[in-house]
C-alpha positions in Angstrom: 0.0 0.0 0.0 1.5 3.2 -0.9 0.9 6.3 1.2 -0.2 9.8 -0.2 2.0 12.3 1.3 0.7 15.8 0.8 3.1 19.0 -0.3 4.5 20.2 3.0 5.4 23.7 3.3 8.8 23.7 4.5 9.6 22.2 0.5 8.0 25.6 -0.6 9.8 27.8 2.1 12.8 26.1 1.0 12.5 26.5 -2.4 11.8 30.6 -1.7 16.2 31.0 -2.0 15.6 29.3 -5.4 15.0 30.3 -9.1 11.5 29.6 -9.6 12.0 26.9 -12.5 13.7 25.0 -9.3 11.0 24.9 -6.7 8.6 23.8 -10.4 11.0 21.0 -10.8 10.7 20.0 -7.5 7.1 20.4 -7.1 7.0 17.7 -10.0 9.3 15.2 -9.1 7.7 15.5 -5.2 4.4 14.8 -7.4 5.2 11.8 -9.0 8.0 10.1 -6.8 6.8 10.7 -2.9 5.0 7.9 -2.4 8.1 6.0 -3.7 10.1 7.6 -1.4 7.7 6.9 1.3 7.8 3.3 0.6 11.4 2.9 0.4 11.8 4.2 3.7 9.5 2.1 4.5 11.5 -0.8 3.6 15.0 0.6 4.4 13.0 0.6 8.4 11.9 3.6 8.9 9.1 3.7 11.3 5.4 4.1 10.5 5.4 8.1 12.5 8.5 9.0 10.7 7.5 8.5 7.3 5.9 11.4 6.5 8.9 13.6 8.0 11.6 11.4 6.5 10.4 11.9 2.7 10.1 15.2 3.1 13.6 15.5 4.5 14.5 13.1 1.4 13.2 16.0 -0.7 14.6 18.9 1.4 17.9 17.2 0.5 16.8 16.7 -3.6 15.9 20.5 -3.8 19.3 21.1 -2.2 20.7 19.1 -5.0 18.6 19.3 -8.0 20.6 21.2 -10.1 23.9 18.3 -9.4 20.9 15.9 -11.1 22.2 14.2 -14.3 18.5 13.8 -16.7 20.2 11.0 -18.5 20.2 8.9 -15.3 16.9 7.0 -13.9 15.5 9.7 -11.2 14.4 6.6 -8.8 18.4 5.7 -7.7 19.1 8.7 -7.6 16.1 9.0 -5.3 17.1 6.0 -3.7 20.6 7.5 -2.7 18.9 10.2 -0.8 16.4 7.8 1.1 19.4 5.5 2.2 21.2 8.4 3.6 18.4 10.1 5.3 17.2 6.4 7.1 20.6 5.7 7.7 21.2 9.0 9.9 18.2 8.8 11.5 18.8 5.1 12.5 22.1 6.7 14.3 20.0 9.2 16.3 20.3 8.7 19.6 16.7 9.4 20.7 14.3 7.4 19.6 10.5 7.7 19.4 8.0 5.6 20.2 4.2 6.7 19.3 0.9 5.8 19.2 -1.0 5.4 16.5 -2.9 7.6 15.1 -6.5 6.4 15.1 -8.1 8.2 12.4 -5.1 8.4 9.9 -5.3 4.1 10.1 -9.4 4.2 9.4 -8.6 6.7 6.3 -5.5 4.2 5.2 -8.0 1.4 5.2 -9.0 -0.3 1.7 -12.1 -1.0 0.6 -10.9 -3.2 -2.5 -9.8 -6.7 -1.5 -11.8 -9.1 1.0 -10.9 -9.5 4.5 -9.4 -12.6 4.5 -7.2 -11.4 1.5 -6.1 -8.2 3.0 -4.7 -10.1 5.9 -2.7 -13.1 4.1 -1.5 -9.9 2.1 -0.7 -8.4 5.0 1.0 -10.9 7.1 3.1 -11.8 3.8 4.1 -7.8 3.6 4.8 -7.7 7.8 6.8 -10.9 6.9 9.1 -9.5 4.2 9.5 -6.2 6.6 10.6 -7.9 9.3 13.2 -9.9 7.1 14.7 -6.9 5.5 14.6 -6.0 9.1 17.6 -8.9 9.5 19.5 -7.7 7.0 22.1 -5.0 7.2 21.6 -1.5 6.0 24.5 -1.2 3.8 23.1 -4.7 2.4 19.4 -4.2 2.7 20.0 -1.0 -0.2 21.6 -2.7 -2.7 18.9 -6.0 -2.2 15.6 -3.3 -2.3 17.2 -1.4 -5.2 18.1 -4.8 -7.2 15.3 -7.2 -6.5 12.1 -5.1 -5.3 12.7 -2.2 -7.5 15.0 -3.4 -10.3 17.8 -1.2 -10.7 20.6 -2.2 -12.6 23.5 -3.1 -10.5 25.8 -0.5 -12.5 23.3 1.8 -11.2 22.9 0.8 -8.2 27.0 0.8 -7.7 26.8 4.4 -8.9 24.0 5.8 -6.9 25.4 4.4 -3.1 29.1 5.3 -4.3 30.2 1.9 -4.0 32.6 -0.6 -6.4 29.9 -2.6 -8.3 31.7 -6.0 -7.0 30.9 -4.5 -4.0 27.3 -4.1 -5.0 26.9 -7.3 -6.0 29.0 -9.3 -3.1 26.3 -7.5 -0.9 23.4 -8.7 -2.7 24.5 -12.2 -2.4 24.9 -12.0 1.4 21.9 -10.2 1.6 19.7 -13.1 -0.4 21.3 -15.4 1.9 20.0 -13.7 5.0 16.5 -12.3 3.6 16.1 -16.0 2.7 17.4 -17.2 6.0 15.5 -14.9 8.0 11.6 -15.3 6.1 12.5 -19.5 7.2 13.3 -18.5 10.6 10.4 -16.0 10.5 7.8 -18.7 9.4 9.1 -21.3 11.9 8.4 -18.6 14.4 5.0 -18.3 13.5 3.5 -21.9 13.3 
């Protein structure tokens, strides 16, 4: 399920410092990439409360950036490379949040479309593959999300998290092997 995150204004008082063509570009590429940035955060472990703050720090960061953007490289790695690094400092935070729930934000996230039964077999199957990314490294957890939930090429993926790419794809092997390891240990867990 992916999550409808609404302009905040702190992207257009950023964008004030800015020639007007930049805060347009970013308006657009907010527009039609948030909620991929929302769910990648999602995945990289980002709690549920901080997703809304995180992509907007992601594009915070892009706006900072946008003119550095090369148009004949895919936006999403690029996209990607700011998501890793904003999850990745706010995993080092010292303080931590826990929060509640909001009540009414859950009822308006709630989907009319699939049965009940369907929802929560889809559901327990989506907890299960967040709590095995969960296992995996962070470093390791990029390069597997980028390569086999959003299908980047590896070249790409090597070039968008700095990294060799027999580096990339030594990660991704380690990573396979612990995603896979963790879902069996996950589902024993469960029975």
């Amino acid at each position: 399920m992916t999550k409808s995150v609404g302009l905040d204004q702190s992207l257009v008082v950023a964008s004030r410092d800015q020639p007007e063509e930049s805060a347009a570009d970013l308006r657009v590429l907010f527009t039609a990439h948030a909620s991929y940035v929302w769910s990648t955060l999602r995945r990289l472990g980002v709690a549920p409360s901080d997703l809304e703050d995180l992509t907007h720090e992601v594009f915070v960061r892009v706006h900072a950036h946008l003119g550095e953007f090369d148009g004949s490289r895919p936006v999403r790695p690029w996209l990607f490379g700011f998501a890793f690094r904003v999850a990745s400092q706010h995993r080092r935070r010292a303080h931590r949040r826990y929060e509640a729930g909001d009540p009414e934000r859950a009822e308006a996230a709630a989907d009319p479309g699939p049965l009940a039964d369907e929802r929560l077999a889809a559901e327990q199957n989506r907890q299960l593959v967040l709590e095995a990314l969960q296992a995996i490294d962070l470093d390791r957890r990029a390069v597997f999300v980028l390569y086999e939930i959003d299908g980047v090429a590896m070249s790409e993926i090597a070039r968008s998290l700095d990294i060799p790419v027999n580096t990339a794809y030594s990660r991704l092997r380690v990573a396979r092997g612990e995603f896979a390891a963790a879902v069996k240990r996950l589902k024993r867990g469960r029975r």
